[in-house]
C-alpha positions in Angstrom: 1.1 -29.1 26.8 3.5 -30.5 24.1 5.7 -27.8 22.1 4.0 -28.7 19.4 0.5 -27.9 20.4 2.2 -24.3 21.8 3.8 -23.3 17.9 0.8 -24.2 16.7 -2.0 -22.9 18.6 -0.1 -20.0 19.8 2.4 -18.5 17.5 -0.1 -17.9 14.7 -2.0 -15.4 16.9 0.6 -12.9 15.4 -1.8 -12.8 12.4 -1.8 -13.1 8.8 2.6 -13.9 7.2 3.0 -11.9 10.3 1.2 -14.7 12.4 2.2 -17.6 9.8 6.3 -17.0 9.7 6.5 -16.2 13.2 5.4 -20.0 14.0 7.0 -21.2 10.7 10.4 -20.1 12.3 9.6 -21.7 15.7 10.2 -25.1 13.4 7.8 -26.5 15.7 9.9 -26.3 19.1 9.4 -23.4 21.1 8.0 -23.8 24.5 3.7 -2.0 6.5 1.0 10.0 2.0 -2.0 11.3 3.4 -2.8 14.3 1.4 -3.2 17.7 2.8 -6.6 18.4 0.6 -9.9 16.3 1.9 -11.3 13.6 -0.3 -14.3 15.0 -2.7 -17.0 12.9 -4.0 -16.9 13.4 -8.2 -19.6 15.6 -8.9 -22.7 13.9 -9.9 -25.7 15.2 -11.7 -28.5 16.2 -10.2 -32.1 14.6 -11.0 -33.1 17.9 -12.3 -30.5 18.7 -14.2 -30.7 18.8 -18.1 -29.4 14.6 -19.7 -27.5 17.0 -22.4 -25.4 18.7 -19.6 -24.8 15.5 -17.7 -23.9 13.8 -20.8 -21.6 16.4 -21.4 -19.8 16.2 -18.4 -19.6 12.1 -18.7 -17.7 12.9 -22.0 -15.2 15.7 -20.1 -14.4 13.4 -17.1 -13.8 10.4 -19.6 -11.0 13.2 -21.4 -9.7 13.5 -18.1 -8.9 9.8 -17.3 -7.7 9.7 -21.1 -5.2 12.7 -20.2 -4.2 11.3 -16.8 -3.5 8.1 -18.9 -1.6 9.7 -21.5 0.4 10.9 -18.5 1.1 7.4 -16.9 2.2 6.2 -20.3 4.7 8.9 -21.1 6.5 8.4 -17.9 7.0 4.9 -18.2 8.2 5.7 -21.7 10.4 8.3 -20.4 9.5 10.7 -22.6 10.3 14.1 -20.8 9.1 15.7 -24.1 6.1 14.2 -24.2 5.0 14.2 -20.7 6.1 18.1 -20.1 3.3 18.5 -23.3 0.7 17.5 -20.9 1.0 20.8 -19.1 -0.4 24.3 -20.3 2.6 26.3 -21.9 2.9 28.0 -18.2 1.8 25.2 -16.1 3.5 23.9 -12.9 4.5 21.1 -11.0 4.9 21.3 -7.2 6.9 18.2 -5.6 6.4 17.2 -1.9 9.0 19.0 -0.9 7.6 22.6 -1.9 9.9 22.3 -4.9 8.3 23.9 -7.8 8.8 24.0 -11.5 6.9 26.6 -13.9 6.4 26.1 -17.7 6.8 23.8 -20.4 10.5 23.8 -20.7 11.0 23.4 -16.8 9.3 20.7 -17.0 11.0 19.0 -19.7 14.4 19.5 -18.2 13.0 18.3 -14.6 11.8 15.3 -16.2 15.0 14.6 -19.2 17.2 14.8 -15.4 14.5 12.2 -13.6 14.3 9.9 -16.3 18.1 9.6 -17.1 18.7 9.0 -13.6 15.7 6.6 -13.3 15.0 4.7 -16.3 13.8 1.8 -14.6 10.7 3.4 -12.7 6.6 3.9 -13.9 3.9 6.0 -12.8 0.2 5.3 -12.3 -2.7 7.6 -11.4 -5.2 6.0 -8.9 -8.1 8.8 -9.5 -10.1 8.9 -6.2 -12.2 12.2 -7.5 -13.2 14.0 -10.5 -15.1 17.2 -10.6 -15.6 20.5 -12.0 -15.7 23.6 -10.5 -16.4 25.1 -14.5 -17.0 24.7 -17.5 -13.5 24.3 -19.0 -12.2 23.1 -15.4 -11.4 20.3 -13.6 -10.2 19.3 -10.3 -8.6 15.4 -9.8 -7.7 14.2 -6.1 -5.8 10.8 -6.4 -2.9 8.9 -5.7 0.4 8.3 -7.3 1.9 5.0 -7.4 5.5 4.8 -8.6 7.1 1.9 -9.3 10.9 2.5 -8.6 13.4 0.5 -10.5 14.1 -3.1 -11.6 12.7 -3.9 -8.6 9.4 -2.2 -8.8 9.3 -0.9 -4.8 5.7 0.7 -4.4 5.8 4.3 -3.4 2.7 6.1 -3.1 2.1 9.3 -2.3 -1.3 12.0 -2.1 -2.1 14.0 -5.3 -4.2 16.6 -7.1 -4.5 17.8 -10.6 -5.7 21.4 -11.7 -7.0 20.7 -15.6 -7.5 23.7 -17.8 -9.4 22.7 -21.4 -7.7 24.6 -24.1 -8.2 24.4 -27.8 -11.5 20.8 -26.8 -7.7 19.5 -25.0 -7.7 19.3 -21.4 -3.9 19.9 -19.9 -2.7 20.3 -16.6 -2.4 23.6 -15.1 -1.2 22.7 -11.9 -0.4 19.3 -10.3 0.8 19.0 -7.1 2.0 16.0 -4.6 1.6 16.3 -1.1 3.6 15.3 1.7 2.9 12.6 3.7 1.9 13.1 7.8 3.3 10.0 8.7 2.9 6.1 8.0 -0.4 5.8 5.5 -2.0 2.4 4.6 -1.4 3.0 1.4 2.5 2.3 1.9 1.6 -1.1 2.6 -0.4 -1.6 -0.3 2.5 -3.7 -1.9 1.3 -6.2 -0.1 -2.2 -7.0 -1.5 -2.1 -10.6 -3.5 -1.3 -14.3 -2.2 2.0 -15.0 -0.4 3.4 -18.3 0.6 6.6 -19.8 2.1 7.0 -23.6 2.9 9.5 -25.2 5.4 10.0 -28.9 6.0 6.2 -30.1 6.5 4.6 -27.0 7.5 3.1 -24.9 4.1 1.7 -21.4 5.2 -0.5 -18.8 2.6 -1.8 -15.8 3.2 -4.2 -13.5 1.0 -4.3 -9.9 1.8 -6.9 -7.3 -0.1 -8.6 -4.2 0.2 -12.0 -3.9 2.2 -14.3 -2.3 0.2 -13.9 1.5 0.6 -10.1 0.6 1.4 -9.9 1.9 5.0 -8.4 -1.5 5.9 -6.3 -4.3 4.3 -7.9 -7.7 5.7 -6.2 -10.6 5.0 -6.6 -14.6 5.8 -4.4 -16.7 6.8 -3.5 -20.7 6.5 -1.1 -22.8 8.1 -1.1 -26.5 7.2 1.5 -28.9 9.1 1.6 -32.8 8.8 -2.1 -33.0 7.5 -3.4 -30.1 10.2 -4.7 -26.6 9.1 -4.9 -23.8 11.2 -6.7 -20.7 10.0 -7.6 -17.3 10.8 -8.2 -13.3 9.9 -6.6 -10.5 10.3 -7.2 -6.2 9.5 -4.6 -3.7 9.4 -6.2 -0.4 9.6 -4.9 2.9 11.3 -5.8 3.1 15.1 -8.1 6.1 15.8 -6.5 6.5 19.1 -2.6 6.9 17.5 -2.8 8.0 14.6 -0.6 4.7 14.1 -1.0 2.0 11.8 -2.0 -0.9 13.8 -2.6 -4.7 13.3 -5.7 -7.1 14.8 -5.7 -11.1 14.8 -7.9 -13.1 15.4 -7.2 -16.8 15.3 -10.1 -19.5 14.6 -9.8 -21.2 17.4 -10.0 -18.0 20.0 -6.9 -16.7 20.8 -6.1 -12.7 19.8 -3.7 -11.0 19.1 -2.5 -6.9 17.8 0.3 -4.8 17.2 1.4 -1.3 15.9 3.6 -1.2 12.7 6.2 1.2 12.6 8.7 1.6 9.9 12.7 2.4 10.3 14.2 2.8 6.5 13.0 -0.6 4.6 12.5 -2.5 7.6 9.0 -2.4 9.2 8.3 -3.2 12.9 5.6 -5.2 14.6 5.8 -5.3 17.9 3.4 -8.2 18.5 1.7 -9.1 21.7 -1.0 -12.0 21.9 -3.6 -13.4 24.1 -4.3 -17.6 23.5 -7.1 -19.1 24.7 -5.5 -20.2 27.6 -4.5 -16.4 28.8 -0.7 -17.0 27.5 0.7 -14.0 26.7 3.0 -14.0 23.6 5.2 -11.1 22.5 8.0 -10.3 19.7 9.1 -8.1 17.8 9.4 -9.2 14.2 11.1 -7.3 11.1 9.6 -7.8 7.9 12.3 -6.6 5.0 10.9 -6.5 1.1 13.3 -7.7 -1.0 11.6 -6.4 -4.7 7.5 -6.2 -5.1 7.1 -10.5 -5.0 9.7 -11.3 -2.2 10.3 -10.2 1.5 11.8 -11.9 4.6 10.5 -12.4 8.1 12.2 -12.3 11.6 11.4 -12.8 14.7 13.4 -11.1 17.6 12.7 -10.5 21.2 10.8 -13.5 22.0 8.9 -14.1 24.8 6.3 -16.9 26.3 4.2 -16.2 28.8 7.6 -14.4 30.3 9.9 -16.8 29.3 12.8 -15.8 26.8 13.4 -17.2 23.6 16.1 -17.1 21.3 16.4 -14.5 18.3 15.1 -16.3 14.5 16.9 -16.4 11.4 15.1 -14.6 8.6 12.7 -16.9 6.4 12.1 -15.5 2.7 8.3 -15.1 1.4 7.3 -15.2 -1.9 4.2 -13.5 -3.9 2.3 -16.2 -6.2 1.7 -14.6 -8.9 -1.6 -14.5 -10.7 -3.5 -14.2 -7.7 
């Protein structure tokens, strides 16, 4: 078997950019905060219950997503004043540290310090739930995504809002972020659009999005070198069995691969072991370091093929296209 045919029809089994700039850095000649509260379904009416009462609550959770709004948009304004006016005069804020801070003007000052030492960042509320335990009550589970500086790094993190209406206004009682229990999918959701990187001949794409009900990220990949494509699919999802998050490749033509991801500071971990057609066994570790939200490099270290060593990989720099 040429090298050629190897980097091609074996290095891609790596999956996805983690399948395509493995093999893009062979050249051709080788021989990435789960929330402590579960996940309620919004409350729906009933077939028996009155249209005027579901009606009514239609209009309430719509003033709910207007406040949570009005939240995301004083954050990114930095406006301490009039993000802390979202709250109830005694209202609270409890961090995922336990921290906690209690009334209006704690909140102000919490946020006046945050925003001065972050201008830069912006906030978003995914909303996952909406109900209502009352009448003048409701209860949001969802998601924060900040945004952290000029560079826009992706943190997300569990949530839940406490909503008291006062006055027809609904304002937040209590909202709390909860720590994570270890690596969540969601801290690889950075990753969802179109990223490509090109090399000599060789061109390589890859699309990752959410499945429907976002328990996995699938993505496709594409590798095209002198006039030949190579294609395949990959999910990442977390492994039942570990409790880790956890990678699974399959290449067109047969060959399979996996890998759990693991994450030390910026840098996440794949250590990557696959099965060609053939019964080749492939392995490497490879580091994948974001640069800012549209830019990250590869590398591939600890190389092996089918128990032969290989030599260590300079890192290769991928590139988001944007609008896609």
């Amino acid at each position: 078997m040429s090298s050629q045919q190897v980097s091609v029809s074996r290095m891609v089994l790596f999956g996805g950019f983690i399948v395509a700039m493995c093999w893009l850095a062979f050249g051709g000649n080788r021989p990435t905060n789960a929330g402590q509260l579960p996940i309620l379904p919004a409350t729906q009416p009933t077939a028996a219950a009155p249209a005027a009462a579901a009606d009514e609550r239609q209009a309430d959770k719509a003033a709910v997503q207007k406040a949570l709004e009005g939240f995301s948009t004083g954050f990114k304004k930095g406006d301490a004043k009039a993000v802390a006016g979202l709250w109830t005069t005694e209202g609270e804020y409890v961090s995922d540290d336990g921290t906690k801070f209690s009334g209006r003007a704690a909140l102000e000052k919490a946020y006046t310090e945050f925003f001065a030492k972050n201008p830069d960042n912006s906030m978003e509320v995914e909303v996952e739930s909406i109900r209502f335990p009352s009448r003048d009550n409701a209860v949001v589970e969802g998601l924060f995504k900040l945004h952290k500086g000029k560079k826009k790094e992706l943190v997300v993190s569990k949530c839940s809002f406490l909503y008291a209406r006062e006055d027809g206004k609904w304002l937040i009682a209590i909202a709390r972020e909860w720590p994570s229990d270890g690596l969540s999918l969601r801290d690889l959701e950075w990753l969802i659009g179109t990223w490509e990187s090109k090399k000599d001949a060789v061109s390589v794409s890859t699309k990752y999005e959410w499945t429907t009900n976002k328990s996995f990220i699938q993505c496709q990949f594409t590798i095209t070198n002198d006039g030949k494509t190579f294609t395949g699919m990959q999910r990442i999802g977390k492994d039942p069995s570990t409790g880790l998050l956890h990678v699974w490749t399959f290449e067109d033509n047969g060959g399979i691969g996996d890998t759990d991801i693991t994450r030390d500071g910026k840098k996440w971990i794949y250590a990557a072991r696959a099965l060609t057609t053939d019964g080749e066994v492939v392995t490497s570790t490879n580091i994948m370091t974001p640069i800012d939200n549209d830019s990250f490099l590869w590398q591939a270290v600890e190389r092996t093929f089918d128990g032969e060593d290989l030599p260590d990989l300079p890192p290769i720099k991928v590139t988001r296209v944007k609008g896609k």
